[in-house]
C-alpha positions in Angstrom: -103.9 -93.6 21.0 -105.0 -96.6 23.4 -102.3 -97.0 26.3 -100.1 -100.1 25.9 -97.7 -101.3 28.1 -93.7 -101.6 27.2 -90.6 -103.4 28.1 -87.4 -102.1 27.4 -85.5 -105.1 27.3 -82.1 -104.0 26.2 -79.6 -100.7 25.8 -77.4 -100.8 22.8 -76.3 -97.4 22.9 -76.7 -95.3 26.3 -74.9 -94.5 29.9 -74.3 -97.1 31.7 -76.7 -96.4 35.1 -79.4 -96.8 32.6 -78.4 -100.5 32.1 -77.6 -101.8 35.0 -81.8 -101.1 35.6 -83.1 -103.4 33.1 -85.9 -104.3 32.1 -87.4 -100.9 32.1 -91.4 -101.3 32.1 -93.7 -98.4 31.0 -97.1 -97.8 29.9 -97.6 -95.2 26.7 -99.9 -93.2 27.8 -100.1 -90.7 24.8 -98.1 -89.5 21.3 -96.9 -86.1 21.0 -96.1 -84.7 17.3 -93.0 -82.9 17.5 -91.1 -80.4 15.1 -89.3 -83.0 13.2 -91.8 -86.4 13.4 -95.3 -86.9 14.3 -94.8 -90.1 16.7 -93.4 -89.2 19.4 -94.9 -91.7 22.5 -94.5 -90.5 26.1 -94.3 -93.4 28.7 -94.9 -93.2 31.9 -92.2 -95.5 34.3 -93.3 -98.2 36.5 -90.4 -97.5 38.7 -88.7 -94.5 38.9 -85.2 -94.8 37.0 -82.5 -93.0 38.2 -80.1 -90.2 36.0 -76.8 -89.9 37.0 -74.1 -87.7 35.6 -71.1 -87.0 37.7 -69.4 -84.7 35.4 -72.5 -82.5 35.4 -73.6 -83.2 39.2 -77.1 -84.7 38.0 -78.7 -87.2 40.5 -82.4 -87.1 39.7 -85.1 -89.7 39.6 -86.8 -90.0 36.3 -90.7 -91.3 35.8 -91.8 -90.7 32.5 -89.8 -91.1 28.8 -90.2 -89.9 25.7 -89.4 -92.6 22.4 -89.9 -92.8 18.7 -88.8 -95.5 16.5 -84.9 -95.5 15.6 -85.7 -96.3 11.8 -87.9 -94.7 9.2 -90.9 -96.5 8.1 -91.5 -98.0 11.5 -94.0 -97.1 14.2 -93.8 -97.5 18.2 -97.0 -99.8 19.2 -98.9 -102.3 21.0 -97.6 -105.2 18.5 -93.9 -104.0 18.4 -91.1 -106.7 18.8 -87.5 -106.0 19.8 -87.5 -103.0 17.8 -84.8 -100.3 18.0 -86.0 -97.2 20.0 -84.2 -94.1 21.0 -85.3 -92.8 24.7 -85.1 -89.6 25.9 -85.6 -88.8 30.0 -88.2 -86.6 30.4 -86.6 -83.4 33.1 -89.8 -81.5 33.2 -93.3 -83.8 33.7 -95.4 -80.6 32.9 -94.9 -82.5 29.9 -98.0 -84.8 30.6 -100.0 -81.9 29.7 -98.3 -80.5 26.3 -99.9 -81.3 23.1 -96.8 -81.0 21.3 -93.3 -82.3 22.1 -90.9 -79.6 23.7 -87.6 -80.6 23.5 -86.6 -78.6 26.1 -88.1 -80.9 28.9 -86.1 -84.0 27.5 -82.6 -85.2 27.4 -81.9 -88.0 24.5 -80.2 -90.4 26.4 -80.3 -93.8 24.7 -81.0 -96.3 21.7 -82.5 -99.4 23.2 -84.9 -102.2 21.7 -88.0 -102.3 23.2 -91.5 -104.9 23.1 -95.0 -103.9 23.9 -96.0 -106.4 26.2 -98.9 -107.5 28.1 -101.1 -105.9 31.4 -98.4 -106.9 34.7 -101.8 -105.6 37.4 -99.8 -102.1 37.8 -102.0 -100.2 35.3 -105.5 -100.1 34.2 
């Protein structure tokens, strides 16, 4: 897979922290086949978002995500337009180096839309 970069430009379903830091920008920098679907895209964050959960005393600093198309018969890529994404944080970044998805070192968080946009000078 050649790295693209992404907006997320909305949250339609997701805690509200995540929101209020719109636009998220990312650059896929790989796909990881997991158990259930083959297209799993991890992103790396051009800011650090931060997780907050103050039932379950999280307060961590996320920098990579994992997402995969919400609907079947679509695919997460460099021409994508508003399309319907779920997001997951990544809580582990050994991640980077897995060949496979583990969902162990992800939380699903989110169902946002999403656009593959152009270079912004951050990433090569």
């Amino acid at each position: 897979m050649k790295p693209f970069n992404i907006e997320i430009t909305s949250i339609e379903k997701g805690p509200e922290e995540l929101e209020l830091q719109l636009p998220i920008k990312a650059k896929a920098i790989k796909e990881l086949p997991g158990k259930d679907r083959p297209d799993y895209i991890l992103a790396s964050l051009e800011s650090s978002i931060l997780w907050v959960n103050k039932e379950k005393g999280i307060n961590k600093e996320i920098d990579f995500v994992v997402l995969c198309a919400k609907f079947k018969g679509q695919s997460i890529n460099s021409d994508m337009k508003g399309m319907t994404v779920a997001v997951a944080y990544v809580i582990d970044n050994s991640i980077e180096q897995d060949v496979m998805l583990n969902f162990r070192k992800c939380k699903y968080v989110a169902v946002a839309k999403a656009t593959a946009t152009s270079k912004w000078n951050i990433f090569n």
